[in-house]
C-alpha positions, -999 to +999 in steps of 0.1 A: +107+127+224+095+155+244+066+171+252+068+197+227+078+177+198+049+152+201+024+186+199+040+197+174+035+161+155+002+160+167-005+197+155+006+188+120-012+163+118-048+179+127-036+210+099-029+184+074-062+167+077-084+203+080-063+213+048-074+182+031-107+181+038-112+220+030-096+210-002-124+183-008-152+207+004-147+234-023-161+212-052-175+178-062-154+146-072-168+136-107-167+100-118-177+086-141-205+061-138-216+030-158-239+029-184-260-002-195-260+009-230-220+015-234-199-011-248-162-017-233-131-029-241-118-038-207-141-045-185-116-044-148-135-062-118-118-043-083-105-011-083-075-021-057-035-016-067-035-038-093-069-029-105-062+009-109-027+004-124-040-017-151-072+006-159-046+039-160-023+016-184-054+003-206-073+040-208-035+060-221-055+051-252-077+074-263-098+049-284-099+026-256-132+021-234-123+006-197-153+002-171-133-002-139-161-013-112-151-013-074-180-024-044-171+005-022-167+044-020-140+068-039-111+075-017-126+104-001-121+100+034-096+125+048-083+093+070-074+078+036-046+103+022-035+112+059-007+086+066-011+092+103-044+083+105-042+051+090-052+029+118-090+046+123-097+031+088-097+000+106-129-020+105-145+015+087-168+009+062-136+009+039-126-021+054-140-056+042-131-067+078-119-103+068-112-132+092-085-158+081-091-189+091-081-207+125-045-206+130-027-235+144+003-218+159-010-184+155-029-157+162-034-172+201-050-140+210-077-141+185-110-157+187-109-194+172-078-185+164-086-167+135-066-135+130-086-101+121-068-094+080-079-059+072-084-052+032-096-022+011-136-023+002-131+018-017-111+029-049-074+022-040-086-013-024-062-018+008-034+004-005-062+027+007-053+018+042-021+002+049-007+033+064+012+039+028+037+007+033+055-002+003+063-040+006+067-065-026+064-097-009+090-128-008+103-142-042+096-171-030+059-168-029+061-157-070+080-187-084+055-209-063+027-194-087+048-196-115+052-235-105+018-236-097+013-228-132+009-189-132+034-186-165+050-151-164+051-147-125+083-159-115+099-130-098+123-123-121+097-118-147+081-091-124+108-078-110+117-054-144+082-041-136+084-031-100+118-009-110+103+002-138+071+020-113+095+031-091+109+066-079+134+056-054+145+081-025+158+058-007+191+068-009+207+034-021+226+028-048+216-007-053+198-025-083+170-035-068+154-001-073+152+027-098+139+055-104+118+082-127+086+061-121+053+073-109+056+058-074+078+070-054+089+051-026+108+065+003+117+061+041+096+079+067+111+119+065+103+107+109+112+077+133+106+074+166+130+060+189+110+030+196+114+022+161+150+028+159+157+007+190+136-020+174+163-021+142+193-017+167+180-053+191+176-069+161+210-062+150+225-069+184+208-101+186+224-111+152+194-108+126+200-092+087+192-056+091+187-042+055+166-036+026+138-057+026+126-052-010+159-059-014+184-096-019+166-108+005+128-100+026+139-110+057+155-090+083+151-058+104+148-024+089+125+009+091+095+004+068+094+014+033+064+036+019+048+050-010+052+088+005+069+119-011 
C-alpha cells in the first residue's frame, strides 16, 4: 500500500471520529435512571450483547417495565463506534481488564502465564470493543452446555436465532446465514495485503479456508463483522 493510500486511510479515520464526536457534542444522551420506588418486570443484570438484546426484546411491550443495570458508562466514547480505533479501548476504563488463569501451554509471554482477556465494563459490554468482529463460537462448545444440562442450548436450538438477527452481505448463498435482521454482518469494505497473504499461506499450506460461522469454525478466512 502506498504512501498516499495509508493517508488517505488515516485521514478518514481522524474525519470520522471529529464527525462523531461533534455529533455527541450538540446535545445530551438521556437515559433513563433507576428509581427505588418503581416496580419492574424484568429486572436484566449486564448491559452486554446478550443483555441489550434481551431488554430491546422484553421493552417492544409497551406495558412492560425492564430495569437494565450495567457497572460502567454509556457507549459514549468516540473510540467505541470508530472500528479503527478499537485497540485504544484496551485496558480503558471500559475494559474490566481480566487475567485468565495460568496457562499450561499457553500464553508463554504473559506473566504467570496468565493471558491479559479484555471484556466490556460500559453499555454494549465487550461488543463495545472487539473492533466490531462478528464470531458465533464452535458448536461444539453449545451441545457441551446442553450436556452439561443447559436444556435449549444445543446449537441447533440457537442456530434458528442467530439467522433470524442477521442481515447478511456477505455475499454467500449458503444456509448458514440470512438476512432482513437488525444486524448486519458483513466483510471489511478494506484488506490489507498482510491480511490477504495470511488467507493465501494458510491455503498453501493445506488448511480449510472458508466461512467460519459457517459448517465448520475452523479454518483461514478474512474476519467477519457487525459493520454496514
Amino acid at each position: 500500500m502506498g504512501n498516499c493510500q495509508t493517508f488517505m486511510l488515516i485521514l478518514v479515520a481522524v474525519v470520522a471520529v471529529m464527525v462523531y464526536q461533534w455529533m455527541m457534542s450538540s446535545g445530551p444522551v438521556h437515559i433513563n435512571t433507576f428509581s427505588p420506588d418503581v416496580e419492574y418486570d424484568y429486572i436484566i443484570v449486564g448491559a452486554g450483547s446478550a443483555g441489550c438484546v434481551l431488554a430491546n426484546r422484553l421493552s417492544e411491550d409497551p406495558n412492560t417495565t425492564v430495569l437494565l443495570l450495567e457497572a460502567g458508562p454509556v457507549d459514549t466514547k468516540s473510540e467505541i463506534h470508530t472500528p479503527l480505533a478499537w485497540v485504544s479501548l484496551l485496558g480503558s476504563e471500559v475494559d474490566w481488564y481480566y487475567k485468565a488463569v495460568p496457562q499450561r501451554n499457553a500464553a508463554l509471554a504473559s506473566e504467570d502465564q496468565r493471558p491479559y482477556w479484555p471484556r466490556g465494563k460500559v453499555l454494549g459490554g465487550s461488543s463495545s470493543l472487539n473492533a466490531m468482529l462478528y464470531t458465533r463460537g464452535s458448536p461444539a462448545d453449545y451441545d457441551a452446555w446442553a450436556e452439561m444440562g443447559a436444556d435449549g442450548w444445543k446449537f441447533e436450538d440457537v442456530f434458528p436465532y442467530f439467522l433470524k438477527s442477521e442481515d447478511s452481505k456477505l455475499g454467500e448463498d449458503s444456509k448458514y446465514h440470512s438476512t432482513g435482521g437488525p444486524l448486519t454482518v458483513s466483510y471489511p469494505s478494506y484488506s490489507t495485503p498482510a491480511a490477504k497473504a495470511f488467507v493465501e499461506a494458510g491455503k498453501e499450506l493445506g488448511y480449510r479456508v472458508g466461512d467460519y460461522n459457517g459448517e465448520s469454525p475452523f479454518g483461514f478466512s478474512p474476519s467477519q463483522t457487525t459493520i454496514r
